[in-house]
The first five atom37 places (N, CA, C, CB, O) and aatype in JSON, in Angstrom:
{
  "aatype": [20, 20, 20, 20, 20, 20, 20, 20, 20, 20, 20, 20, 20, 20, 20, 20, 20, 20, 20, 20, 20, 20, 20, 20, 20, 20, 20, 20, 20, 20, 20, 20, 20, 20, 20, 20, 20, 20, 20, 20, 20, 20, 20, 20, 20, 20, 20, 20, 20, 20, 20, 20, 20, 20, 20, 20, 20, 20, 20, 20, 20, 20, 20, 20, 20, 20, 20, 20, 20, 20, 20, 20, 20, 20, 20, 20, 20, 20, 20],
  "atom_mask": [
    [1, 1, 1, 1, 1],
    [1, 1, 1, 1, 1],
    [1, 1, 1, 1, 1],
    [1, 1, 1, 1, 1],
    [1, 1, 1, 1, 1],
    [1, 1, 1, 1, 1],
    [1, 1, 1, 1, 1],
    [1, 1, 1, 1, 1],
    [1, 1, 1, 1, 1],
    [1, 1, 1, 1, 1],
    [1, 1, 1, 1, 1],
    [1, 1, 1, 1, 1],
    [1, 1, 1, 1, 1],
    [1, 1, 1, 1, 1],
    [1, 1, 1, 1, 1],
    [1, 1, 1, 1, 1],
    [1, 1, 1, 1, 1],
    [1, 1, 1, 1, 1],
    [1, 1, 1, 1, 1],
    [1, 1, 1, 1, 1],
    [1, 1, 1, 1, 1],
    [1, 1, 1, 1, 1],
    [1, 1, 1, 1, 1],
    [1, 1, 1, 1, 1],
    [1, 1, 1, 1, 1],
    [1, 1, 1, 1, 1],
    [1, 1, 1, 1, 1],
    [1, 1, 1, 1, 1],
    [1, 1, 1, 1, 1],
    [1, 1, 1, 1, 1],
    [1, 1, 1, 1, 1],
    [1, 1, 1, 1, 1],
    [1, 1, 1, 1, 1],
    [1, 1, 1, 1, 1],
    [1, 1, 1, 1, 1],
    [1, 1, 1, 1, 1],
    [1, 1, 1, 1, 1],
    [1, 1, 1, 1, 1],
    [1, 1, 1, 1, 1],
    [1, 1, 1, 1, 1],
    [1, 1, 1, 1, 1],
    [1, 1, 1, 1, 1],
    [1, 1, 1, 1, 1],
    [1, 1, 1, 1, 1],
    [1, 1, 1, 1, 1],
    [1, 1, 1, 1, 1],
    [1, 1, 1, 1, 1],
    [1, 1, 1, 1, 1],
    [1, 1, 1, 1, 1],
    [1, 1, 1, 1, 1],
    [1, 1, 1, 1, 1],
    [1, 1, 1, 1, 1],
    [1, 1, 1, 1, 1],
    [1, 1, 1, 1, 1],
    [1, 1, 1, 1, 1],
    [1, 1, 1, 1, 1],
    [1, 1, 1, 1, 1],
    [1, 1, 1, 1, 1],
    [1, 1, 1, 1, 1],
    [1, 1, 1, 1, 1],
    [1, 1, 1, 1, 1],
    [1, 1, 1, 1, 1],
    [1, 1, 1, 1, 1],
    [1, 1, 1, 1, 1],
    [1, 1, 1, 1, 1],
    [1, 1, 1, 1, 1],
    [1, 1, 1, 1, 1],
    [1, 1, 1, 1, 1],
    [1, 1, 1, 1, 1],
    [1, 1, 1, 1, 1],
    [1, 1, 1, 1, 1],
    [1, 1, 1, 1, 1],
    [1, 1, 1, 1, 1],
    [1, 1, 1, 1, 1],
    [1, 1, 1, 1, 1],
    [1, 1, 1, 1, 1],
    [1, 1, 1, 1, 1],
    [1, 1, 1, 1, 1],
    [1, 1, 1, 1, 1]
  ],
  "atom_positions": [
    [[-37.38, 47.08, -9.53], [-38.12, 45.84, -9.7], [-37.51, 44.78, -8.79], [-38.1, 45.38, -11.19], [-36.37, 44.75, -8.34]],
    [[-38.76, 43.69, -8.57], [-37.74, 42.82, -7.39], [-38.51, 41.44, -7.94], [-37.98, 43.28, -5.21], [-39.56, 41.44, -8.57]],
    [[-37.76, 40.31, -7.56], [-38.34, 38.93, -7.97], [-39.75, 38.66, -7.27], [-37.29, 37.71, -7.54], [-39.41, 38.87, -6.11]],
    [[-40.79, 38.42, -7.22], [-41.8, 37.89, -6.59], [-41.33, 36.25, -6.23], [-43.12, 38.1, -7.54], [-41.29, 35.23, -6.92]],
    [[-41.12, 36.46, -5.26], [-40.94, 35.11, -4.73], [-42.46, 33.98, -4.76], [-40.41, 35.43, -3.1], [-42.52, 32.83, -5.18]],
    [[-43.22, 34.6, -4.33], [-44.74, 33.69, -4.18], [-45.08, 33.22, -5.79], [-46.3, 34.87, -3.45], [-45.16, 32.08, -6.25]],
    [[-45.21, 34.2, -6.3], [-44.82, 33.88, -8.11], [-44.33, 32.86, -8.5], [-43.87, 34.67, -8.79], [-44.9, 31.92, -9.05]],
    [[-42.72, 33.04, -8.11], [-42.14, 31.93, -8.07], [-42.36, 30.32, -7.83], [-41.56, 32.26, -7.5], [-42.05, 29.4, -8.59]],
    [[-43.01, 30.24, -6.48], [-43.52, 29.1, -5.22], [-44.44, 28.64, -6.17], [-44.28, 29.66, -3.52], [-44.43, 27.42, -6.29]],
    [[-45.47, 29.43, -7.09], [-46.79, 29.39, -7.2], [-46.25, 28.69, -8.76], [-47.83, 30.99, -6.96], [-46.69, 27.57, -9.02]],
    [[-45.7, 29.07, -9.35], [-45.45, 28.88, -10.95], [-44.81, 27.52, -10.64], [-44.35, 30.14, -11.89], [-45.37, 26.51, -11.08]],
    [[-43.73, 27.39, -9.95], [-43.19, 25.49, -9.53], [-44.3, 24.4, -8.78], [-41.72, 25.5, -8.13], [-44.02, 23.2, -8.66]],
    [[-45.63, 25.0, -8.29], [-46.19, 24.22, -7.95], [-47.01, 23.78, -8.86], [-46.57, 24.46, -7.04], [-47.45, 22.64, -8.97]],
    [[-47.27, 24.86, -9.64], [-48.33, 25.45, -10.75], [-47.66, 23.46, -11.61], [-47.71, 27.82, -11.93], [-48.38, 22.48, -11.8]],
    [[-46.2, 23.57, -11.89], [-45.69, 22.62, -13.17], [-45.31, 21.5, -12.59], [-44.46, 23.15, -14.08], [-44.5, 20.67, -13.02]],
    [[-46.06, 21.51, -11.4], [-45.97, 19.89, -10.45], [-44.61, 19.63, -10.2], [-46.56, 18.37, -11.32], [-44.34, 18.51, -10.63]],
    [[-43.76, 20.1, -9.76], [-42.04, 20.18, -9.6], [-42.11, 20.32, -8.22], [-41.07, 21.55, -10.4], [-43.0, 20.91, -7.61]],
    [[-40.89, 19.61, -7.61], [-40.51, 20.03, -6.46], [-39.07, 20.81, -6.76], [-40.47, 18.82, -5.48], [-38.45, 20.92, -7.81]],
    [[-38.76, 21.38, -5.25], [-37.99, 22.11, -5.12], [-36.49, 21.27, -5.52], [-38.26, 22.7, -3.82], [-35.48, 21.81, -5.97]],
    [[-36.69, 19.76, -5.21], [-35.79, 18.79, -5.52], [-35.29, 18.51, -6.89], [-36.28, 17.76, -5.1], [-34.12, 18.27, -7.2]],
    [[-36.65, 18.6, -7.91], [-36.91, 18.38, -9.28], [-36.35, 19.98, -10.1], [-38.74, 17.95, -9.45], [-36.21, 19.92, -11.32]],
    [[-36.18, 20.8, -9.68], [-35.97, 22.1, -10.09], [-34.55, 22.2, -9.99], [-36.72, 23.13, -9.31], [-33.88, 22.42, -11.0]],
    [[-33.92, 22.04, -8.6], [-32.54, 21.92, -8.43], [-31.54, 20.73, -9.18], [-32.47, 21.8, -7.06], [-30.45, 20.81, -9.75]],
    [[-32.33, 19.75, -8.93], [-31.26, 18.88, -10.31], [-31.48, 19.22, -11.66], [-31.5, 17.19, -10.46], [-30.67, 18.82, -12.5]],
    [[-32.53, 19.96, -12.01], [-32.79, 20.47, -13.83], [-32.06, 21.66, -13.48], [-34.7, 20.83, -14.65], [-32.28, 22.3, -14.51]],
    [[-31.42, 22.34, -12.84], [-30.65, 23.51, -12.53], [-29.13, 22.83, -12.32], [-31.3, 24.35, -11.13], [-28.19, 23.59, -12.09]],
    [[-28.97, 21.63, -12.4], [-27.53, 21.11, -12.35], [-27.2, 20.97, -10.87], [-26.44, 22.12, -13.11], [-26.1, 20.43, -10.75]],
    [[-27.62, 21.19, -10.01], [-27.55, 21.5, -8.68], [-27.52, 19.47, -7.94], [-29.23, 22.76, -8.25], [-28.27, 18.72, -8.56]],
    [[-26.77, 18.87, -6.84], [-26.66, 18.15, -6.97], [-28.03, 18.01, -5.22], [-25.11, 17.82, -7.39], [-28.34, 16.96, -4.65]],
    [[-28.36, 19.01, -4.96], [-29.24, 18.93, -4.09], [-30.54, 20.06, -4.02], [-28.46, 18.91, -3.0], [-30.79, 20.96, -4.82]],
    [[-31.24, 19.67, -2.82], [-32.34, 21.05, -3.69], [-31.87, 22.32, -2.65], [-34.69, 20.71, -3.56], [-32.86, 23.06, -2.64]],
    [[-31.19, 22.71, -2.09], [-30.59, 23.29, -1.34], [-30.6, 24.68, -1.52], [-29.56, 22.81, -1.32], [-31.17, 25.57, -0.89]],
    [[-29.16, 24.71, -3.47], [-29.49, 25.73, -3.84], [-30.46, 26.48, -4.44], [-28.97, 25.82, -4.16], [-30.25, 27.66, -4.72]],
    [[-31.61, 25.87, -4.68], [-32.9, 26.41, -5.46], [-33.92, 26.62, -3.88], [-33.68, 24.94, -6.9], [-34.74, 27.52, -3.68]],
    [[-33.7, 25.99, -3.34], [-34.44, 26.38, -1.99], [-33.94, 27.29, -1.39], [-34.55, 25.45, -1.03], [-34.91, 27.85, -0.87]],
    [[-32.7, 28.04, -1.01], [-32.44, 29.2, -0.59], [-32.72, 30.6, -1.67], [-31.07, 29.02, -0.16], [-32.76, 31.79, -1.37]],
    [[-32.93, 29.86, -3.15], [-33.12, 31.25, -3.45], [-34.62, 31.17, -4.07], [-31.89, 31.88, -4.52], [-34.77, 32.03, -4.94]],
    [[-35.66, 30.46, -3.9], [-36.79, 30.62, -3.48], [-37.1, 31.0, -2.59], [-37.26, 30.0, -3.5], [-38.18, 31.57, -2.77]],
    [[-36.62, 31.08, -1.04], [-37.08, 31.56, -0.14], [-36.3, 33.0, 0.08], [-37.05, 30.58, 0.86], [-36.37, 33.73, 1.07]],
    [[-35.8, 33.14, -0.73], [-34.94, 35.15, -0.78], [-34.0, 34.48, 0.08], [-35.94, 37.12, 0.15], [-34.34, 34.61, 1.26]],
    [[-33.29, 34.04, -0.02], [-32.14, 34.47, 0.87], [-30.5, 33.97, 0.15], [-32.46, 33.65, 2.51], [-29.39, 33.72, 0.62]],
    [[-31.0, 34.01, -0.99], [-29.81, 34.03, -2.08], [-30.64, 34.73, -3.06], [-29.13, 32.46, -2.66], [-31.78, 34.33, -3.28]],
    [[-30.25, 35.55, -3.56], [-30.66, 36.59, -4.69], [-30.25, 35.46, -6.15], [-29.48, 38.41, -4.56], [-29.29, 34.81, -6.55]],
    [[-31.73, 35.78, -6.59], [-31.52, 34.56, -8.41], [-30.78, 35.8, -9.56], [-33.94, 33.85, -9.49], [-31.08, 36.99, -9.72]],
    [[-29.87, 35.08, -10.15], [-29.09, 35.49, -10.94], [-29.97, 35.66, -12.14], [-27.96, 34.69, -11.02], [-31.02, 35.03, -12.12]],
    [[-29.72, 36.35, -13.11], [-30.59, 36.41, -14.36], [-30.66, 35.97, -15.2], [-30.71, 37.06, -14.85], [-31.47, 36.23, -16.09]],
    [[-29.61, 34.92, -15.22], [-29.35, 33.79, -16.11], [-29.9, 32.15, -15.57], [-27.69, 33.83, -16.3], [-30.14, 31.13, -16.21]],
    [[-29.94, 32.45, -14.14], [-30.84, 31.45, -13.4], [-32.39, 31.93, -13.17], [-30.17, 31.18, -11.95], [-33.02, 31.25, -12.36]],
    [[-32.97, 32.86, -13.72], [-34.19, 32.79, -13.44], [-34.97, 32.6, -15.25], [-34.57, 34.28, -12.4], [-36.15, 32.36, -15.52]],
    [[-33.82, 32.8, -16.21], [-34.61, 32.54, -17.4], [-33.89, 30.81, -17.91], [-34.32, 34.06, -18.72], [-34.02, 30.3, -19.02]],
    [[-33.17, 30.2, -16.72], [-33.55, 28.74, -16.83], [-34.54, 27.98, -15.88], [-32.37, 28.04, -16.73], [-34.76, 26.79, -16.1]],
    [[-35.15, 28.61, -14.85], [-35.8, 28.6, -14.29], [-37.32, 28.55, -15.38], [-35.37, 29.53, -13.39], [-37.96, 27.61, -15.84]],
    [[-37.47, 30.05, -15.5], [-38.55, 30.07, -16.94], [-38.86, 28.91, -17.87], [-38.01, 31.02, -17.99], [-39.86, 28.33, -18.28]],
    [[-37.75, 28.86, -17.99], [-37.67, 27.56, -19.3], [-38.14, 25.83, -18.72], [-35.62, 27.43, -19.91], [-38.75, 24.95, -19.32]],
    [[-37.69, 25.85, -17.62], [-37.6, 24.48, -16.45], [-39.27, 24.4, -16.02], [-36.35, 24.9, -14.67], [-39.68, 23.3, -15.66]],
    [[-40.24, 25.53, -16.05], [-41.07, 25.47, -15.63], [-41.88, 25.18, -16.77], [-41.21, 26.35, -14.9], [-43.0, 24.7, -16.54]],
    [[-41.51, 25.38, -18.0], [-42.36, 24.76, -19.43], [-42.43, 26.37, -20.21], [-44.42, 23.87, -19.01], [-42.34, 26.55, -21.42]],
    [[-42.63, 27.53, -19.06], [-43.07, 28.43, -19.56], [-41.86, 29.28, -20.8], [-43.56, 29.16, -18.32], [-40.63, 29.24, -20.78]],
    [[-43.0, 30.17, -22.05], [-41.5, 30.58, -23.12], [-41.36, 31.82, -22.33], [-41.67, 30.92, -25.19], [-42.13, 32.33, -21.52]],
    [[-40.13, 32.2, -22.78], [-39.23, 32.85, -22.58], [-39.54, 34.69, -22.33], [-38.43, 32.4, -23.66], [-38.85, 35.55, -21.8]],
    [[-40.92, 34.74, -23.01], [-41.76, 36.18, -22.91], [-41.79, 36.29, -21.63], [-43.3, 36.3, -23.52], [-41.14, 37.21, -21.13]],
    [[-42.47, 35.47, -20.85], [-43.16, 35.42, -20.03], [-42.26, 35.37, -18.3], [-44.01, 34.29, -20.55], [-42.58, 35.07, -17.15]],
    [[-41.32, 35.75, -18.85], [-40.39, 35.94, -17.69], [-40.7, 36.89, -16.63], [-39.17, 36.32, -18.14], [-40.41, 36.83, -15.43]],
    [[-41.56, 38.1, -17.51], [-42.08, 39.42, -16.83], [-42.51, 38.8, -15.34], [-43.54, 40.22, -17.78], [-42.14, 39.31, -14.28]],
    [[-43.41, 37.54, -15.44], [-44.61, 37.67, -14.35], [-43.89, 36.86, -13.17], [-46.29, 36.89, -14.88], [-44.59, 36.28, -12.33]],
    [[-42.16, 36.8, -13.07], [-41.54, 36.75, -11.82], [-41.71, 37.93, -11.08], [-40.21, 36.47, -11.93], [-41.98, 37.88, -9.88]],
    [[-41.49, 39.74, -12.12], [-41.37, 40.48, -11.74], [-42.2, 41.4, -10.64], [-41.13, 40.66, -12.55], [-43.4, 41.13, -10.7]],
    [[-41.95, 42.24, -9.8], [-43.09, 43.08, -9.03], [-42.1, 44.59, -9.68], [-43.29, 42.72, -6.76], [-40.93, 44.58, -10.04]],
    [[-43.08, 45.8, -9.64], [-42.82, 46.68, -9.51], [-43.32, 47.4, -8.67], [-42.78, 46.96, -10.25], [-44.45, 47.85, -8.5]],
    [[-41.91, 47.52, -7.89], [-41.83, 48.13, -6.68], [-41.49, 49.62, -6.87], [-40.87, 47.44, -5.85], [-41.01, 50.02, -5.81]],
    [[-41.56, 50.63, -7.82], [-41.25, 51.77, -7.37], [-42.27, 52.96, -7.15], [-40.36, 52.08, -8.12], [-43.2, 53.2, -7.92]],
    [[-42.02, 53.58, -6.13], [-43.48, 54.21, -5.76], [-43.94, 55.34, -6.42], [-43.57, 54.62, -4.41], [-43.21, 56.2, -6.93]],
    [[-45.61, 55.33, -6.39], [-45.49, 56.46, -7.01], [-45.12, 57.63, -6.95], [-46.08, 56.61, -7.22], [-44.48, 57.9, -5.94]],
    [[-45.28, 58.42, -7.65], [-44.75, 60.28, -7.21], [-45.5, 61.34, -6.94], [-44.07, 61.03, -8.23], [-46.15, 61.97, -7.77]],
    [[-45.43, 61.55, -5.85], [-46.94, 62.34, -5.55], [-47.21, 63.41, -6.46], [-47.05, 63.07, -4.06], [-46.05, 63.8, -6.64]],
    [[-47.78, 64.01, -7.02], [-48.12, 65.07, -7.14], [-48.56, 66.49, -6.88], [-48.35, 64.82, -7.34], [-49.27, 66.83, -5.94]],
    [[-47.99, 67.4, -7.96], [-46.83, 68.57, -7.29], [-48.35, 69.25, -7.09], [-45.21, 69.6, -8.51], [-49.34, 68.86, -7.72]],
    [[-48.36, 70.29, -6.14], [-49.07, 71.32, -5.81], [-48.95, 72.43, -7.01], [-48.6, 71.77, -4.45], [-47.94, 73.09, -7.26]],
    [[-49.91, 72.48, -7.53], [-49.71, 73.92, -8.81], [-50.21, 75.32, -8.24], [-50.83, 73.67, -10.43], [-50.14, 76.33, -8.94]]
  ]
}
């Protein structure tokens, strides 16, 4: 499984937040660190993406729909 980043982009725009407004509700004293790991290039911790969840209004179920599943299928065997 991997984070959907656009998900991400889409759910903070979705709750009228900037990337600025996300990083100081993340304790962050700039938007810096929430902007590198929106754009993948810091991997979100899992304790930062279910305050993330929470920061966006959304409960806590609903964490799933950061997720993608990425694993492929399996072809099927010749009988």
């Amino acid at each position: 499984m991997t984070i959907n980043l656009k998900r991400l982009k889409a759910e903070r725009i979705a709750s009228g937040m900037t990337q600025d407004e996300v990083a100081h509700r993340m304790g962050w004293k700039t938007r810096t660190p929430y902007a590198k790991r929106e754009n993948g290039i810091v991997s979100i911790g899992a304790d930062e993406l279910a305050q993330i969840t929470l920061i966006f209004g959304l409960p806590m179920e609903k964490i799933t729909i950061f997720f993608d599943n990425d694993v492929p299928e399996m072809e099927q065997s010749l009988a």
